[in-house]
Backbone as ProteinMPNN parsed JSONL, in Angstrom:
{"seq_chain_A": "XXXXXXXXXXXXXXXXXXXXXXXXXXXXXXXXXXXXXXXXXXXXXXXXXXXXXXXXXXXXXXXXXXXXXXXXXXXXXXXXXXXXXXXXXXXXXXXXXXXXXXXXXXXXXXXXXXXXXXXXXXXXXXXXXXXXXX", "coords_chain_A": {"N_chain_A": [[8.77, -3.799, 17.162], [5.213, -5.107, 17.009], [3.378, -4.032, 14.939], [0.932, -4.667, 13.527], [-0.153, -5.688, 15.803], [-0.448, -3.601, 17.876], [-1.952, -1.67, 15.993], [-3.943, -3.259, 16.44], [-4.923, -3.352, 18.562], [-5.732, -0.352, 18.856], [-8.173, -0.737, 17.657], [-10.466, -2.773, 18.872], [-10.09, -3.111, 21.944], [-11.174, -6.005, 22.523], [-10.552, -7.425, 21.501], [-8.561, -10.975, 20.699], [-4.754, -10.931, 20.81], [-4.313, -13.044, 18.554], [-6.733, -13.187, 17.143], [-6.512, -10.709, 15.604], [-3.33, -10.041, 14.615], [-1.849, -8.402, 12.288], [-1.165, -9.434, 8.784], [2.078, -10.096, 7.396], [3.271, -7.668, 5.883], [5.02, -7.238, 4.087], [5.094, -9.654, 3.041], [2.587, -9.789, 1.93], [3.258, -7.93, -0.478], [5.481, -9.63, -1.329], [3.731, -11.973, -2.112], [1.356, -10.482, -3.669], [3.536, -10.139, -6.384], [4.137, -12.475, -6.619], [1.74, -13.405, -7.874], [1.296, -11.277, -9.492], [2.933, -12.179, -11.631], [2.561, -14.995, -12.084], [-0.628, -14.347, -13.192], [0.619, -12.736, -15.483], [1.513, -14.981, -17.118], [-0.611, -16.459, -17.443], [-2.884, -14.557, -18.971], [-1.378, -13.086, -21.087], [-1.963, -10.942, -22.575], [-3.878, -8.893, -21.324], [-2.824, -8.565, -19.17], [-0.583, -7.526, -20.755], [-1.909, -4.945, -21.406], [-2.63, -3.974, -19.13], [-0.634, -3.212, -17.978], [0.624, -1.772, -20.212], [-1.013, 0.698, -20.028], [-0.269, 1.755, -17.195], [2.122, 2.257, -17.107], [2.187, 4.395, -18.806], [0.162, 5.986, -17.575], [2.111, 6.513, -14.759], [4.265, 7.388, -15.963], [6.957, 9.346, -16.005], [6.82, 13.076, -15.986], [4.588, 16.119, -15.89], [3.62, 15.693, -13.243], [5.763, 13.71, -10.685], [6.806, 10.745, -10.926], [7.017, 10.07, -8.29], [5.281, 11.196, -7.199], [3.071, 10.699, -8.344], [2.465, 8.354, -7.583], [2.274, 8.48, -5.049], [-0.392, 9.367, -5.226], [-1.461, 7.137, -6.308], [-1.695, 5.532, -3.841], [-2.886, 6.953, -2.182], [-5.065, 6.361, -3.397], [-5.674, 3.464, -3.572], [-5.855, 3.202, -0.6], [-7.868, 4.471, -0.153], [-9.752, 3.223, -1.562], [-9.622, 0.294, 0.214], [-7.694, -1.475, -1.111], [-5.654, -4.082, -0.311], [-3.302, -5.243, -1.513], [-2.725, -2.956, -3.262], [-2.29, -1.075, -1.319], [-0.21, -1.464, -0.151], [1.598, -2.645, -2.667], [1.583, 0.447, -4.24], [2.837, 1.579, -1.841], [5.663, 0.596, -1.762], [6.436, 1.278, -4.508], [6.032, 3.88, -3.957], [7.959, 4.359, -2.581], [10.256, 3.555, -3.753], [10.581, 5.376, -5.73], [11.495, 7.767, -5.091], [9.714, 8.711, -2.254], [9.922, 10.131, 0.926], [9.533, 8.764, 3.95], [8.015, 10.465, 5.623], [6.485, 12.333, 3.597], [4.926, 9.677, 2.732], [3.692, 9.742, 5.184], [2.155, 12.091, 5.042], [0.177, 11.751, 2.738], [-1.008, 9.713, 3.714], [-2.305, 10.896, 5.397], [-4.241, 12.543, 4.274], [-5.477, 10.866, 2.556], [-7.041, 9.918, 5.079], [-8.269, 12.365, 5.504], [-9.895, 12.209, 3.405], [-11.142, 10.103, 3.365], [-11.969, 9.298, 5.605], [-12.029, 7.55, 8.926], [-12.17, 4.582, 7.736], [-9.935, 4.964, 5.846], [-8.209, 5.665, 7.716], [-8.207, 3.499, 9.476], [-6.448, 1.471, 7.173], [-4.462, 2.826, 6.91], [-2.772, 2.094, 8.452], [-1.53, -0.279, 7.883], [0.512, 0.47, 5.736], [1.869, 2.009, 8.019], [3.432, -0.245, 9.049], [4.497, -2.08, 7.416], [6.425, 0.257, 7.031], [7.358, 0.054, 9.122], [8.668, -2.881, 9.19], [10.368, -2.571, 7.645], [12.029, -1.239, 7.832], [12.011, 1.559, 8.241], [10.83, 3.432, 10.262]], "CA_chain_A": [[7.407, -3.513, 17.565], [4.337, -5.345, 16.419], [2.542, -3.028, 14.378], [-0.518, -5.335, 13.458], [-1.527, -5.924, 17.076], [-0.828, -1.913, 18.215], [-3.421, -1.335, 15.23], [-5.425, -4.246, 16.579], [-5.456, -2.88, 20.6], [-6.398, 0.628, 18.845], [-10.025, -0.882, 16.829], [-10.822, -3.145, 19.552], [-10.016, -3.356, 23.119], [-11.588, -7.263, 23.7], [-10.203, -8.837, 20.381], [-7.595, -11.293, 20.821], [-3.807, -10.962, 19.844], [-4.3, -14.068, 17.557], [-7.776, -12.806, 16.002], [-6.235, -9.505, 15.411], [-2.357, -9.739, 14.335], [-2.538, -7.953, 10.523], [-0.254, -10.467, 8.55], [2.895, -9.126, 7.244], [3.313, -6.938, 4.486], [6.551, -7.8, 3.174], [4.595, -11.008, 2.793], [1.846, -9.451, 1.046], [3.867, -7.777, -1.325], [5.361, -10.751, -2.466], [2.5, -12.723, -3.121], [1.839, -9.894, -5.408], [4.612, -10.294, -7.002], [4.049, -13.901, -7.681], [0.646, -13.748, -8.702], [1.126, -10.744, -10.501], [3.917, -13.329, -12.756], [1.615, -15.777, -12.429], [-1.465, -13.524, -14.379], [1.666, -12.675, -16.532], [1.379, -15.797, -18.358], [-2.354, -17.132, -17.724], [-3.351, -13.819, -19.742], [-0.689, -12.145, -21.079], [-2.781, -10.167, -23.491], [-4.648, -8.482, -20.828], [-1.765, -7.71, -18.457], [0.074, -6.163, -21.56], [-2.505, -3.963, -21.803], [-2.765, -3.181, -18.397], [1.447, -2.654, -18.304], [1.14, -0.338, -21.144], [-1.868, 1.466, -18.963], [-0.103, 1.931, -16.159], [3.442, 2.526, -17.37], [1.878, 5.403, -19.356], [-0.078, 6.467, -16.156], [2.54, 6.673, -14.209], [5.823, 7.88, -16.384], [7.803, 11.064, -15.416], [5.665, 14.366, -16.653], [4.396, 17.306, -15.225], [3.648, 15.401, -12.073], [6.464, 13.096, -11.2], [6.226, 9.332, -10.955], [7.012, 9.651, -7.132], [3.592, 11.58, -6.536], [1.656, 9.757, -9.072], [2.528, 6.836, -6.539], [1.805, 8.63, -3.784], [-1.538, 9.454, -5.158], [-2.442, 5.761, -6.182], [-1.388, 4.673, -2.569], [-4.26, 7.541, -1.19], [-6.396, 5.955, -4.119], [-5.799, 1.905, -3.175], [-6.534, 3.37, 0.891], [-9.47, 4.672, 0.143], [-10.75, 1.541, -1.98], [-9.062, -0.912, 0.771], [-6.939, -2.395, -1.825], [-4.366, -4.59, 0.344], [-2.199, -4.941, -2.591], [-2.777, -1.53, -4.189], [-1.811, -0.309, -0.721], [1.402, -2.259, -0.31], [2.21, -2.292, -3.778], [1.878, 1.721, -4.153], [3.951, 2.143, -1.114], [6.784, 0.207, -1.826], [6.475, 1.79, -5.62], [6.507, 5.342, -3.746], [9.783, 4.057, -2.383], [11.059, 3.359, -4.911], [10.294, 6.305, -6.824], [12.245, 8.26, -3.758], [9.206, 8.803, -1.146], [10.102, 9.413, 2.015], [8.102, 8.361, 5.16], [7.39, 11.895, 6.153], [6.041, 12.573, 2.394], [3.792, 8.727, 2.788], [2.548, 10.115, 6.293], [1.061, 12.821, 4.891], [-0.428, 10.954, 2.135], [-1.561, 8.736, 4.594], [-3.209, 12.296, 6.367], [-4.677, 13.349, 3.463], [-6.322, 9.423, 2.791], [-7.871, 9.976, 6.204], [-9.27, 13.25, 5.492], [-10.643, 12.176, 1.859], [-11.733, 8.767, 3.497], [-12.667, 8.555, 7.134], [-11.747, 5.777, 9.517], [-11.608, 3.21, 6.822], [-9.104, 5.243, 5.323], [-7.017, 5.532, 8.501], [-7.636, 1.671, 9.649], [-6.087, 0.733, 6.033], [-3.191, 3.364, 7.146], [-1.802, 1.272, 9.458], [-1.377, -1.2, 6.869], [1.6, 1.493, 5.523], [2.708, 1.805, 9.024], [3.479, -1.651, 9.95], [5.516, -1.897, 6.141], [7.651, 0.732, 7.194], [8.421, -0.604, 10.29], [9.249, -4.197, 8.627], [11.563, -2.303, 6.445], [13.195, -0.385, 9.049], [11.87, 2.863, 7.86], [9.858, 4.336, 11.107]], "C_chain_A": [[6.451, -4.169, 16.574], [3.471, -4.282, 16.094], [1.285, -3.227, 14.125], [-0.618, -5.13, 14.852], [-1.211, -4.907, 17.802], [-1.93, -1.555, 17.429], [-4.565, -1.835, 15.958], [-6.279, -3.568, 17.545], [-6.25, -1.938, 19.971], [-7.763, 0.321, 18.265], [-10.529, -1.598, 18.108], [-9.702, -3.7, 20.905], [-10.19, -5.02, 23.665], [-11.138, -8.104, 22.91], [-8.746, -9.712, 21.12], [-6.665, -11.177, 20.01], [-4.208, -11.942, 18.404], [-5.199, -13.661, 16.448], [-7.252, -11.61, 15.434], [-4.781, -9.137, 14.574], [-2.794, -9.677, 12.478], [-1.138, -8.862, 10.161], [0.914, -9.515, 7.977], [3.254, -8.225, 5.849], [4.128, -7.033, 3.408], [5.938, -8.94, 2.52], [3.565, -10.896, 1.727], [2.051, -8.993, -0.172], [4.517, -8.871, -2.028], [4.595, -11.908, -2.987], [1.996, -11.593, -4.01], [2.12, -9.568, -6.456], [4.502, -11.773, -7.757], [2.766, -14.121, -8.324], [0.254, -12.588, -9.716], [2.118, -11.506, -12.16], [3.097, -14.102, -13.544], [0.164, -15.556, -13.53], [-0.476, -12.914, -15.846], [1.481, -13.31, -17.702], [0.124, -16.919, -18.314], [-3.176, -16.226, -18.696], [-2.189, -12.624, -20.107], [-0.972, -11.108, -22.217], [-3.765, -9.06, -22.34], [-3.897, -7.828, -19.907], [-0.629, -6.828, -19.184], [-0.65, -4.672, -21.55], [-2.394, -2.825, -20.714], [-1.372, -2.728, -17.706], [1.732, -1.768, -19.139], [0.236, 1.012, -20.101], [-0.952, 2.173, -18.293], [1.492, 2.198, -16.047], [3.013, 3.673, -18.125], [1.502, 6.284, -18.005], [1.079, 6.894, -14.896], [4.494, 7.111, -14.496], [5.865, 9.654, -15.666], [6.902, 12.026, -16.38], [5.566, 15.452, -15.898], [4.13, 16.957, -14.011], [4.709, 13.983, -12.334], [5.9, 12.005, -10.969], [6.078, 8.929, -9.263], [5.367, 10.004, -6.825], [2.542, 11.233, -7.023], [1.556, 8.87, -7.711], [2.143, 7.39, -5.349], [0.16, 9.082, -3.853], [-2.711, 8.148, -5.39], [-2.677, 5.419, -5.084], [-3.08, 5.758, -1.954], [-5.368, 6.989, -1.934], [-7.002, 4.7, -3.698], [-6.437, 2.498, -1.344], [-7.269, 3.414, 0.981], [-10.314, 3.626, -0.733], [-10.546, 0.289, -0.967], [-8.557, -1.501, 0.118], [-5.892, -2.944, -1.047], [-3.096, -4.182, -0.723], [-2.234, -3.964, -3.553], [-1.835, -1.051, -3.056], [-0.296, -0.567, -0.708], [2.203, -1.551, -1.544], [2.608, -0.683, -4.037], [2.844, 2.556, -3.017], [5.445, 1.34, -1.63], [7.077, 1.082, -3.723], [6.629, 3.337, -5.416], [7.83, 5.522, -3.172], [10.808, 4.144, -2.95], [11.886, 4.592, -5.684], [10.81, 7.85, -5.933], [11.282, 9.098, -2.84], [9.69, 8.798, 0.096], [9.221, 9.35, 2.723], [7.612, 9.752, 5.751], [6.562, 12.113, 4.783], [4.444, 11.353, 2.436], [3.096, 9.351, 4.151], [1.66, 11.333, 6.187], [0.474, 12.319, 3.633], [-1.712, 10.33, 2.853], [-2.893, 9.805, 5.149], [-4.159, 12.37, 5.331], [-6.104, 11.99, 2.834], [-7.515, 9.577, 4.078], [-8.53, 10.809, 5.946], [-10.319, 13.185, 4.578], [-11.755, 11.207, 2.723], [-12.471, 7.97, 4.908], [-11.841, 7.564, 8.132], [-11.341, 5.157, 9.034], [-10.279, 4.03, 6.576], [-7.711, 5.605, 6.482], [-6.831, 4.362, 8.946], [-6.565, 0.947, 8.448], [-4.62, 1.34, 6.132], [-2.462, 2.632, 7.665], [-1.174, 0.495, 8.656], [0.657, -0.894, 6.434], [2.3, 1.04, 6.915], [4.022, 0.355, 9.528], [4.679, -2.054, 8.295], [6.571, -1.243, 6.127], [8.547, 0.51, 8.121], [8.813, -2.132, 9.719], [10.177, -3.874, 7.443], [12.244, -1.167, 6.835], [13.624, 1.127, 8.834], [11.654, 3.6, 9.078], [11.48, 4.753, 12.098]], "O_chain_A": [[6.658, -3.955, 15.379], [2.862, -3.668, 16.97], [0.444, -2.354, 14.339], [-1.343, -4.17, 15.117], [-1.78, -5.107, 18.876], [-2.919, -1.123, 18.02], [-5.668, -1.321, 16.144], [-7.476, -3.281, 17.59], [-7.455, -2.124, 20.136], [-8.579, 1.231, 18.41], [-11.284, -0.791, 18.65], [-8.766, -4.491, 20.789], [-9.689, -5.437, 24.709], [-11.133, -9.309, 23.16], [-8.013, -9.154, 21.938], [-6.884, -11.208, 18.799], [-4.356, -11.403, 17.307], [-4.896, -13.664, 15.255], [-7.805, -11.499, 14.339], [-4.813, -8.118, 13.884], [-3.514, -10.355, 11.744], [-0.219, -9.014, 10.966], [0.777, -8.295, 8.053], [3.47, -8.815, 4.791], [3.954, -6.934, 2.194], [6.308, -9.183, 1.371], [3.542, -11.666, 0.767], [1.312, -9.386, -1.075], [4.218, -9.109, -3.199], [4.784, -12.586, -3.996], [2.228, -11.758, -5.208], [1.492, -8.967, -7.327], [4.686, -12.107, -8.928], [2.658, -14.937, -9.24], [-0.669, -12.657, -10.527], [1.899, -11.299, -13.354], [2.85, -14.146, -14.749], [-0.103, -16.339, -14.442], [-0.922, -12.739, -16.981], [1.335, -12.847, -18.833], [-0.004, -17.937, -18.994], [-4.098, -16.776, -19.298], [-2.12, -11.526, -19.555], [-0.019, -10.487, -22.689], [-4.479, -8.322, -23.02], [-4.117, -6.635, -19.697], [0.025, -5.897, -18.715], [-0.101, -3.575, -21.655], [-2.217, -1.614, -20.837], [-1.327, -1.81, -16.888], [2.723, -1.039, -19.092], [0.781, 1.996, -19.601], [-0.724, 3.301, -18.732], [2.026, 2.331, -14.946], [4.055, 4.326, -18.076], [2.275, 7.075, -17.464], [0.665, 7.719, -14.082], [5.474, 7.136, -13.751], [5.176, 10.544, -15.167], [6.38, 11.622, -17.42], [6.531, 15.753, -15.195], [4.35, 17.91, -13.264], [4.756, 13.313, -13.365], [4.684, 11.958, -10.788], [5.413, 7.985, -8.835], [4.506, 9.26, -6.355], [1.4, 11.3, -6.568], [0.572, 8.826, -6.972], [1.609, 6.62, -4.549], [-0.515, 9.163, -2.827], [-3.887, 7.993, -5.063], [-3.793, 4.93, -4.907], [-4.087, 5.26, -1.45], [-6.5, 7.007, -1.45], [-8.2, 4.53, -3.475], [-7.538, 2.068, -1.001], [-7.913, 2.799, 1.831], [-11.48, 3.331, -0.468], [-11.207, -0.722, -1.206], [-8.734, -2.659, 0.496], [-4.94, -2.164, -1.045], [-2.295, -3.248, -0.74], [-1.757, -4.173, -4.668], [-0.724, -0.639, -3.389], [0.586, 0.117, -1.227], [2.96, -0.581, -1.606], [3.809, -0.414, -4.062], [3.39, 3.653, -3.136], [6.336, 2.167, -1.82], [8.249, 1.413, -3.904], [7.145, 4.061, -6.267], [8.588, 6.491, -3.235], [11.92, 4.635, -2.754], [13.048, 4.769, -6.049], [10.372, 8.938, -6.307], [11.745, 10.188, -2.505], [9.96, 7.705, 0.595], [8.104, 9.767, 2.417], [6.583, 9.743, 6.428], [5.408, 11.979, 5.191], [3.288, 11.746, 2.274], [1.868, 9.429, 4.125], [0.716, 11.608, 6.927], [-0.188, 13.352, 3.535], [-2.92, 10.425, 2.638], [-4.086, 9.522, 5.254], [-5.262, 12.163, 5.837], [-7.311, 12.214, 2.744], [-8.711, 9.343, 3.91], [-9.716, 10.482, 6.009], [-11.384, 13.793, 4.685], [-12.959, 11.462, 2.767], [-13.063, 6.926, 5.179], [-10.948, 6.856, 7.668], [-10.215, 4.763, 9.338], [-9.38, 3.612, 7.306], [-6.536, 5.759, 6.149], [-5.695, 3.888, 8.986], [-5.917, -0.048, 8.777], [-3.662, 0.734, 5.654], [-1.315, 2.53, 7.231], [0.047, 0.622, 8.751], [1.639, -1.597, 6.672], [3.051, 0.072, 7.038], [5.08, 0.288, 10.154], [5.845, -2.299, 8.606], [7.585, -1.62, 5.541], [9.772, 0.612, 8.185], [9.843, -2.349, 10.357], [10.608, -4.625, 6.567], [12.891, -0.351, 6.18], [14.676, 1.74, 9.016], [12.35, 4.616, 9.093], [11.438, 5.529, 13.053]]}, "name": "protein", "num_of_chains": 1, "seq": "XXXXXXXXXXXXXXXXXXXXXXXXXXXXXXXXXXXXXXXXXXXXXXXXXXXXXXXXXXXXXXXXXXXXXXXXXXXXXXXXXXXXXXXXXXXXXXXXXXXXXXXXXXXXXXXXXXXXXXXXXXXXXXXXXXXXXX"}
């Protein structure tokens, strides 16, 4: 199932498939991946910093590392971060999320965030189905 252009039909009715298919996420994630490498070693004084950040932010504690991640992912939704959203889902994956756990995430994004915050859901959706979660 195309998941971009089910999102698409649901915002608009007159768009075309072509203007409308959301690109793929798997895809998005690894660009990512390479341009998070890539900032690696164009500033690697600046991405240490923000690797110690965010490896502090998000170690095991009184909340674990899965629900940190599931709270960046409602944080990147409600900013529209593509690659916050991505990234934080596949990092709540990781971190042993399951898709019942991200769909209420996802709920809870919508209620904080509106619309935007459920158009950017789909985003999720369409990730889990390209990774043969749904």
């Amino acid at each position: 199932m195309d998941y971009g252009a089910r999102s698409c039909i649901m915002q608009s009715q007159r768009a075309s498939q072509e203007e409308c298919s959301m690109e793929s996420q798997l895809e998005v994630w690894n660009e990512y991946l390479k341009l998070r490498d890539q900032s690696q070693e164009l500033m690697p004084d600046l991405i240490g910093i923000k690797n110690a950040l965010t490896g502090e932010a998000y170690k095991e504690g009184v909340l674990s590392t899965k629900v940190k991640r599931l709270m960046g992912l409602t944080v990147g939704l409600r900013a529209g971060c593509k690659y916050c959203i991505v990234g934080q889902t596949m990092l709540a994956l990781q971190a042993g999320a399951t898709k019942e756990e991200i769909f209420e995430t996802l709920a809870v994004a919508t209620a904080m965030g509106g619309t935007p915050g459920l158009s950017e859901s789909f985003r999720v959706v369409q990730l889990l189905g390209e990774l043969g979660k749904l």
